[in-house]
Every structure is written in structure tokens, then in C-alpha cells.
N, C-alpha and C positions, 0 to 999 in steps of 0.2 A: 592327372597322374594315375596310372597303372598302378596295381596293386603291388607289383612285383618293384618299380622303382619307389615304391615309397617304401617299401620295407627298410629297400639298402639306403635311403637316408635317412631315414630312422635311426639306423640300427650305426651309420655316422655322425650320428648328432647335428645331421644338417636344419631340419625341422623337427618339433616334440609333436609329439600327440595331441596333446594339448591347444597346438598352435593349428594343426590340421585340423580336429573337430571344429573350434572356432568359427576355421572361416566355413565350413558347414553350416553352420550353424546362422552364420553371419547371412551367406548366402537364404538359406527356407524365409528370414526375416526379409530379405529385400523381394523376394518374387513370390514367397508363399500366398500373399493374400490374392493374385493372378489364377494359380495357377490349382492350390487348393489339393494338393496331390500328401497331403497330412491331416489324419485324425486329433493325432497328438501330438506333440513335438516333447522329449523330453531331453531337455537342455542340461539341469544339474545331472539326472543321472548318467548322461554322455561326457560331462565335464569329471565327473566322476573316477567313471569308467579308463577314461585319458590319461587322469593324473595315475591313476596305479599302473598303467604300460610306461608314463616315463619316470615313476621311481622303481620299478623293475629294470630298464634300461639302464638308469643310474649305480641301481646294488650291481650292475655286470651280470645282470639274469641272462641265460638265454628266451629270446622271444618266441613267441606263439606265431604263426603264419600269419594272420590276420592281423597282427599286435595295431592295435591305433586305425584298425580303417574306421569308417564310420559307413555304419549300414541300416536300411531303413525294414520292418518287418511291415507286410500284407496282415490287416488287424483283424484277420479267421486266424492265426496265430497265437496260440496263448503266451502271455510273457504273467509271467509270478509277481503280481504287483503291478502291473502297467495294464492302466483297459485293456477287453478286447469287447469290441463290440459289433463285429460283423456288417458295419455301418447301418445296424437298425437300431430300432427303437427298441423290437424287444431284449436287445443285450447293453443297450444304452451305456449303463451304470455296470457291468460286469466286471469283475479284477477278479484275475485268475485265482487259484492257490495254489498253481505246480505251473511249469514250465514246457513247452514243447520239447520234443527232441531236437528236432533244426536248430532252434534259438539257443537251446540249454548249448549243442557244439559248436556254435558261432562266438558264444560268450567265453567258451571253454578257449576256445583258437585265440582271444585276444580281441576280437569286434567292439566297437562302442556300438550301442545304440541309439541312435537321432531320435528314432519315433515311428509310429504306426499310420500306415498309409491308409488311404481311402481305396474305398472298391464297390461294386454293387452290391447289395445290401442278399446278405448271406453267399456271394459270389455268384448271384444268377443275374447275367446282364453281360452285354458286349459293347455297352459306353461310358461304365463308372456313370451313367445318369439316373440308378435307382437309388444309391447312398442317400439314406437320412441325412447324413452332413454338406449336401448338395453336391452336384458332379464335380471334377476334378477335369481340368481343361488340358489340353496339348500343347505345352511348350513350344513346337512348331506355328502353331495357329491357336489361340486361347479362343477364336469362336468352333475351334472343332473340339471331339473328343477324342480323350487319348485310348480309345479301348478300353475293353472289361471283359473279365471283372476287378484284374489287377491293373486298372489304369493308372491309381495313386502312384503304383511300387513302379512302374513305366515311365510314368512322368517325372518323379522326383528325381529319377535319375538321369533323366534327358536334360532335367533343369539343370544339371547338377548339384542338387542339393544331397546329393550322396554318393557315396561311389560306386556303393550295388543298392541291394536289394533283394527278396524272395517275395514271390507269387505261389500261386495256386493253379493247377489249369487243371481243368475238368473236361474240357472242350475245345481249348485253346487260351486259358483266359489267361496266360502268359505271352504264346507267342503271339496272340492279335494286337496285343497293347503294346509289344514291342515292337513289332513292326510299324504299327500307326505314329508310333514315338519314336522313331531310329535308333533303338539300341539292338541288344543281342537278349533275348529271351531262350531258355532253356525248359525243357520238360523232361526229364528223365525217365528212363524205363520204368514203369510203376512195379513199386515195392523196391527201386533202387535205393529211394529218400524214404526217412519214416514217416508216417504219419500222426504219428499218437502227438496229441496237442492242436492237433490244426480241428480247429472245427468241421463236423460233415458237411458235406453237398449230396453227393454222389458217388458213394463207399468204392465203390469197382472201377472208379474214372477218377478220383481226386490225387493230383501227387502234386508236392511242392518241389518248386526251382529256381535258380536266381538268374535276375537281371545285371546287367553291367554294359557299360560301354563298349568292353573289347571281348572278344573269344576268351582269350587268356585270363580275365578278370574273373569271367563265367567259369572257367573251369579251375580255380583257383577256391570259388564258394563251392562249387560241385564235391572238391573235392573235402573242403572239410565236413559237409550235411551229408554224404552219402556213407551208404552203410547200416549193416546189422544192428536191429533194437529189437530186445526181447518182450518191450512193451506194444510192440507192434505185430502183430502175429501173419500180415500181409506182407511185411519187410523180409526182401531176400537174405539168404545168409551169405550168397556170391561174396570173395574177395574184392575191396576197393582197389584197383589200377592206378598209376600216377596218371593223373590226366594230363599235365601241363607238359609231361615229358614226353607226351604222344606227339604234341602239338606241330612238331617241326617235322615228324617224320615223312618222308616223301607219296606226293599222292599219286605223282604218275605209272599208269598202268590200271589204275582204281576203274572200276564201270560206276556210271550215272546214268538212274536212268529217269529219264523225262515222262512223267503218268504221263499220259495220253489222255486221261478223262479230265483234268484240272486245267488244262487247255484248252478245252471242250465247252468247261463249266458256265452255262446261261449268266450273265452278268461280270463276266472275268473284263477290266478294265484293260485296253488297249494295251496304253501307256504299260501298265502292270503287267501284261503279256511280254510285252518288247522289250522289258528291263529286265524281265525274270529271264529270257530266252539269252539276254545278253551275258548271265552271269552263266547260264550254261554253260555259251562260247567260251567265257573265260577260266572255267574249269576246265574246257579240253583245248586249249592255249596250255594249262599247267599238263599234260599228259594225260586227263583222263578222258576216258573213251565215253562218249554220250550213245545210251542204249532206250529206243523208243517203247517204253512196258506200256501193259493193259492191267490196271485193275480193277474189273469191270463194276464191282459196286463200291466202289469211291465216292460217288457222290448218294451214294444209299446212307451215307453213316447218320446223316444227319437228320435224317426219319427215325433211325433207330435211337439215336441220343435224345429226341424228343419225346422217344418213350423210356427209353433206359432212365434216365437221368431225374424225371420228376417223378420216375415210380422210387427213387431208391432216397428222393429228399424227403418224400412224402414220410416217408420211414423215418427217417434221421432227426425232421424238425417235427413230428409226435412228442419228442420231449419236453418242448415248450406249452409247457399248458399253464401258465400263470403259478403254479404250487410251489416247487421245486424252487427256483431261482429264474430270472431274469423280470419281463414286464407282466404287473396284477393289473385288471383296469380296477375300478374304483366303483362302489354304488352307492347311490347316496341312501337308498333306504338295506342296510344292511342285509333285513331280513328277506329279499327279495335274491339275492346273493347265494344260488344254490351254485352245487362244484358242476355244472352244466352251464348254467349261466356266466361263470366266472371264466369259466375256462374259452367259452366261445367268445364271451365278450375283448378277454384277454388276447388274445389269436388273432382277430378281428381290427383291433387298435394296435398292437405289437409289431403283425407282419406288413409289407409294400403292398404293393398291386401285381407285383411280377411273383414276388414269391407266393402270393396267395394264386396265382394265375396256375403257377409249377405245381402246388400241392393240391389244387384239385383235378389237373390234370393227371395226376399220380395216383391219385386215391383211385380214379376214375377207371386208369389202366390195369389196377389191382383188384378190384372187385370182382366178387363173385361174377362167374360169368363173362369175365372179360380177361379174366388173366394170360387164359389161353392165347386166344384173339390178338392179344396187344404185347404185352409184358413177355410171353418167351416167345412167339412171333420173334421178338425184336431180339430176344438172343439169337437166337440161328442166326439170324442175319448177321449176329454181329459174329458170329463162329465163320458163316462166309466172307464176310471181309478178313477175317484176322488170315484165314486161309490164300488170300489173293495176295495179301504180304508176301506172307509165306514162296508163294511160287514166283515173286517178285525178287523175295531176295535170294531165289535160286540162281539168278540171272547177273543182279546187280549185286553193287556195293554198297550202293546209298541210291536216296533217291530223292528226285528235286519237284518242288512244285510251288507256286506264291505260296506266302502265311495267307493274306486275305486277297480277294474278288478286288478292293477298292481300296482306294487310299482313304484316310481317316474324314469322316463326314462328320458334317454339322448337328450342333445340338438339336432335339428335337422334328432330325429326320425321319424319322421311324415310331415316331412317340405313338401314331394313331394306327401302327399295322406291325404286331411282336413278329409275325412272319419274316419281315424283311429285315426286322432285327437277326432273327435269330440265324438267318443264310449268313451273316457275318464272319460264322464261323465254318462256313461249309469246306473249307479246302485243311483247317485244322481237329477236327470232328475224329477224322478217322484214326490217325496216330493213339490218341487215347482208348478207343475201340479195340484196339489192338495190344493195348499198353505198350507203344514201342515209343523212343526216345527220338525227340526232333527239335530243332530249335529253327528260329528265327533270326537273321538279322539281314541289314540295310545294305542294298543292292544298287538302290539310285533315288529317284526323285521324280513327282508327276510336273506336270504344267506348273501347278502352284506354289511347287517346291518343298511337298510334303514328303516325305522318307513311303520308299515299295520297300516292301521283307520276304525276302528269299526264303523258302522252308527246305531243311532239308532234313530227313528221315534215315535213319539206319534199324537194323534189326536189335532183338531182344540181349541187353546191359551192350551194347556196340557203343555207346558214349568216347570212348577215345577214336574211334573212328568217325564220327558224328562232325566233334573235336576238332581233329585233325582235319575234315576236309573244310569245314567250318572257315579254319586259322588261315589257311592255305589262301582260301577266296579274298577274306578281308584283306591280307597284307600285299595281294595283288593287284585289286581292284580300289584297295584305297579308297571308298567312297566318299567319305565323312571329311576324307582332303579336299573334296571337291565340290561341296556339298553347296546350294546357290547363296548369292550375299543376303539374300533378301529373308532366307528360313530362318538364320539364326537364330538360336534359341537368345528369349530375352535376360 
């Protein structure tokens, strides 16, 4: 059920809230322990949460947009009172004391919340396989992964164990997981969504966005998280547009244009080529004109994000040094426990193998001597890419390309070479390079019968055009009608 028809039975007293969290709830119990896409599940305060939307409904209140959905939050998210624990060790035991923005106007609109999803452990990873809480499987295939870093917030909702969700994407770690998952993944223009609350990664690349089933679902949470916060000094002051009323507007005459380099791209799956080219066709079946662009460093992004990105976590996770708050390690002879010792040995025990992998690779790019070389090297380059947009969306109107190279692969593909992990994200790299707004969603299906994710791209706060051509494709191409017997989700 759509977000929008549950409202109006709601709001006719066909089903309570009440009786919709349930069977949420009902559901994470029968497939949760498969599928493992939950940190935490919090059941009373969702029951909670439910009964105050249907005695609000009862006194003849008017409802909140969101009144009764139940939504799951990505746990880099802070929530005031509910873990967040970045799926490490070293945030283990953390409960917030303040609230994100996102979450704080989710709760504002009416949202229950279910619980906090899994993800790679501080969001660095593209299979939910670094999470302390162990990986988080693909409802499609429980021997593959559902993506990362927000594979949890991907999965739960493919399972249906919610009906949205918000991620994080730094890189893609939104739309690769949803694509791998068959839903719709959103990334917004960065500084569209606030950030204050969401834990760092990568200050200049982190924006939050939600998952959902349908277009319409997605721009229905777009629409209540987006928007000016003074706590945020990165967040745009831009006016919020009604997204959902874009939705319908007609796309014929619109230009798409096909990169040229993501075609190109060494490893791009056959199948993934032929279903992505097929939804082209089917954009210019609706009236839009398919225009062949060049953006020549397209596939450069991902050199630059490999420096960008753990020079600026390198930064971000300096605050963990065992003092302050999260994990101390422990010594047994006290006095051997100097603030060098404690702090390394805490660091040490606290962080993964990936995220220790990232901050030294970032320290590395930051030092003396090297800054030059590596660290703004990698900005110019990223100022030439933002610029190749640029003369791109001189041309076009949007622009199409797969979310990933592959369809979602098996656990422990990639465990012995981070390199081939990390191309996972090579065709969703650059959008955030650019801070420009693109989402993902399900196109078709490979051999196996796992969900391909269509990307498509617009220019800077262009989200109701995004949207709109987004809505267009799905309720043409209907894919999820057609979807093979054998994927269904269990």
C-alpha cells in the first residue's frame, strides 16, 4: 500500500494505525532473522507512536501527511533515546541526546518508527558486509548482498518490513542498494536535506534520502525532510516545491541524454546494458528525445572519491579517541594506560578493517608533503567533472545511466581485493561529486532474476524533474508487474 492510499483509509477509518504498524511489525518477526536488515527493532515505541495517530484521528484532529506510516531509519542517524551505533563497535552502546533534523520532521509529519537499520560499519562499504552486527542479505537472493552502505534501509523495505526508509549516500550508498534491492533510492541535491544529526563520513559528499517502493512514496518523504535548518550551515535556504504534484506533469518533448562513458564503462554487465538501453527506448516511446552526451571524466569520479572521501573521514572519525564518548579499550595493569596508549589501543579495537583501511588512506593523502599531490589534485578534478555536468545539462534535461556495472553479487566476492569492491560504485560516484540529485530505480531483471536500477540524474535542487521523469518510466514500464515467479521476495 502507497503511502498516499493509506492515508485516505486512514483518515476513513478503514484500517488504524495501530493495526498497520502490527502487521509490520509482524512481518520484521517472520523474515527478520533471514534477512537481518535491523539493528534494532523498536516495537513499544512504534506501538506507541500508532496509538497517538488513532486517538488523534478519533478527537477529529486533522492528520499529519505521514500520520501512521511506519518507517525505518539508517543508524548514522541520530534518534534521542534509541541507539545509534554506526553498526561498529566503537559506537556500540551510543543513545543519542538530541535528534536529527530528518528524523525530528518525520516524527513531526506523523511517521512511527519500526527501528534502525544495518549498514556498513560507519557507511564505508558497498555490501552491508562490514557491519558489526553481521551483513544484511537481499530479499531477492539471501546468498547475495543487498548493497551498501545502506543495505539494512534497502532491504527492509524490499522485504516489506516498512514502507520507506532514509539512507545516506556519500557515493551512491543509497542508490546502489536500491538497485540491488528493487526499490527506488533517492539522493537529493546536497544541502537539499539537512544534515545535522546524521553522523560524518564525508562532510562535502554525505546527504540523506529515502527509500520506497514507488516514485510517489519517495517524493512524499522528500518532501517532508527537505528544507532549510539553521542548524545546518551546509543546508540550502532554496524554497521546498511540491514534489508529488510534479509527478504527473507531461515529459514529452523533455531531452535524455545517454552518457556515452557509462556504456563504455570496463565491466558494465550485458544484460545491465540491454535493460538500461531498453528503458531509454521507453522514455522516447513517452516523447522524450534521447540525446548521446560526453562527459569525459565520468569515470574519473571514482579516483577522486578515493581520495576525497577518506581524506575528509580521516577528519571526521579523529573524534573517537576512546575520552569523550563511545568505545575505551581496557588495561589490565592501569598504570601502563598513558592517553597515547589508550587512545591507539581504543581506535584499534573500536574501528573495522575498512574503516581503518579509509583513515589511513586519508591521513596519508593529507600529510605533509602530500596534500598537494593527492588531496586538491583530486579537487580540480572534481571542479572538472562538476563542470562536464555542467555543459551536459546545457544540452539535456536529465540524464540516464545504470545505478551499478552488476547486478547484486555474492557474499564474500570481493572480501580479498577492496579495489573491486569499491568500482561498485563507479557509475554513482559522480553525482555526488557534483552534488547533483539522482535516484535509482528497477528497470528489469538479469538471468537470475535479480532487479537492474536505472540512474537518472538532473541538475542542481531539479528534484521535481528528477521526479517527474522518474514517475513517468515506472507507471509505463511497470516492472515490478512483471517481475519473474521465482525472485519474489520471501
Amino acid at each position: 500500500m502507497g503511502i498516499a492510499e493509506w492515508r485516505e483509509q486512514l483518515k476513513r477509518g478503514e484500517v488504524s494505525a495501530r493495526e498497520f504498524t502490527d502487521q509490520h511489525l509482524s512481518r520484521i518477526e517472520a523474515v527478520e532473522s533471514s534477512i537481518n536488515a535491523y539493528t534494532e527493532v523498536t516495537a513499544d515505541r512504534a506501538r506507541a507512536d500508532a496509538d497517538r495517530i488513532d486517538a488523534a484521528r478519533a478527537a477529529g484532529a486533522e492528520l499529519p501527511p505521514l500520520a501512521g506510516v511506519p518507517l525505518a531509519i539508517k543508524d548514522n542517524l541520530c534518534t534521542r533515546g534509541v541507539r545509534t551505533t554506526c553498526s561498529s563497535r566503537m559506537l556500540e552502546n551510543f543513545v543519542p541526546p538530541y535528534e536529527s533534523t530528518v528524523t525530528s520532521r518525520l516524527w513531526g509529519a506523523g511517521a512511527v518508527l519500526l527501528g534502525k537499520t544495518n549498514l556498513d560499519e560507519f557507511a564505508m562499504g558497498s555490501s552491508t558486509e562490514t557491519s558489526v552486527f553481521g551483513p544484511s542479505r537481499n530479499p531477492w537472493n539471501i546468498e547475495k548482498v543487498p548493497g551498501g552502505s545502506s543495505g539494512g534501509s534497502a532491504a527492509a523495505v524490499a522485504a516489506g518490513e516498512c514502507v520507506g526508509s532514509l539512507g545516506s549516500d556519500t557515493g551512491g550508498s543509497i542508490r546502489q542498494p536500491a538497485a540491488f534491492c528493487g526499490v527506488v533510492g533517492l539522493k537529493p541535491t546536497y544541502g537539499r536535506v539537512s544534515r545535522y544529526g546524521l553522523v560524518a563520513f564525508a562532510s562535502s559528499l554525505d546527504q540523506v534520502g529515502p527509500f520506497a517502493n514507488t516514485v510517489a512514496d519517495a517524493a512524499e518523504l522528500l518532501q517532508v525532510i527537505a528544507g532549510e535548518d539553521p542548524r545546518d550551515s551546509t543546508c540550502l535556504k532554496a524554497p521546498v516545491p511540491d514534489y508529488t504534484a510534479a509527478l504527473q506533469q507531461p515529459v514529452a518533448g523533455l531531452k535524455v541524454g545517454i552518457v556515452r562513458e557509462c556504456f563504455e564503462a570496463e565491466g558494465l554487465d550485458p544484460e545491465v546494458k540491454a535493460s538500461v538501453m531498453a528503458a531509454a527506448a521507453q522514455l522516447e516511446a513517452l516523447g522524450c528525445e534521447l540525446v548521446d552526451v560526453s562527459c569525459p571524466r565520468f569515470n574519473d569520479g571514482i579516483a577522486t572519491y578515493y581520495v576525497i572521501a577518506p581524506s575528509e573521514a580521516s577528519a571526521n572519525l579523529a573524534r573517537y579517541d576512546g575520552v569523550k564518548y563511545g568505545y575505551r579499550a581496557t588495561f589490565d595493569d592501569p598504570s601502563s594506560a598513558s592517553l597515547a596508549a589508550m587512545t591507539s589501543r581504543s581506535r584499534a579495537e573500536g574501528f573495522g578493517d575498512e574503516v581503518k583501511r579509509r583513515i589511513l588512506i586519508g591521513t596519508y593523502a593529507l600529510s605533509a608533503g602530500y596534500v598537494d599531490a593527492y588531496y586538491k589534485k583530486a579537487q580540480q578534478v572534481r571542479t572538472l567533472i562538476r563542470r562536464d555536468f555542467d555543459r551536459a545539462f546545457g544540452s539535456v534535461d536529465v540524464l540516464l545511466t545504470p545505478t551499478s556495472p552488476t547486478t547484486a553479487f555474492g557474499f564474500g566476492a570481493h572480501s580479498e581485493d577492496p579495489l573491486a569492491m569499491y568500482l561498485a560504485d563507479l557509475l554513482t560516484i559522480p553525482a555526488n561529486m557534483a552534488g547533483l540529485p539522482a535516484i535509482s530505480l528497477p528497470c528489469g531483471f538479469d538471468g537470475a532474476g535479480l532487479p537492474i536500477g536505472l540512474q537518472l540524474i538532473t541538475g542542481v535542487l531539479q528534484e521535481e524533474r528528477l521526479l517527474q521523469v522518474a514517475w513517468h518510466y515506472e507507471q509505463a514500464a511497470r516492472v515490478m508487474q512483471s517481475r519473474p515467479a521465482a525472485a519474489l521476495v520471501p
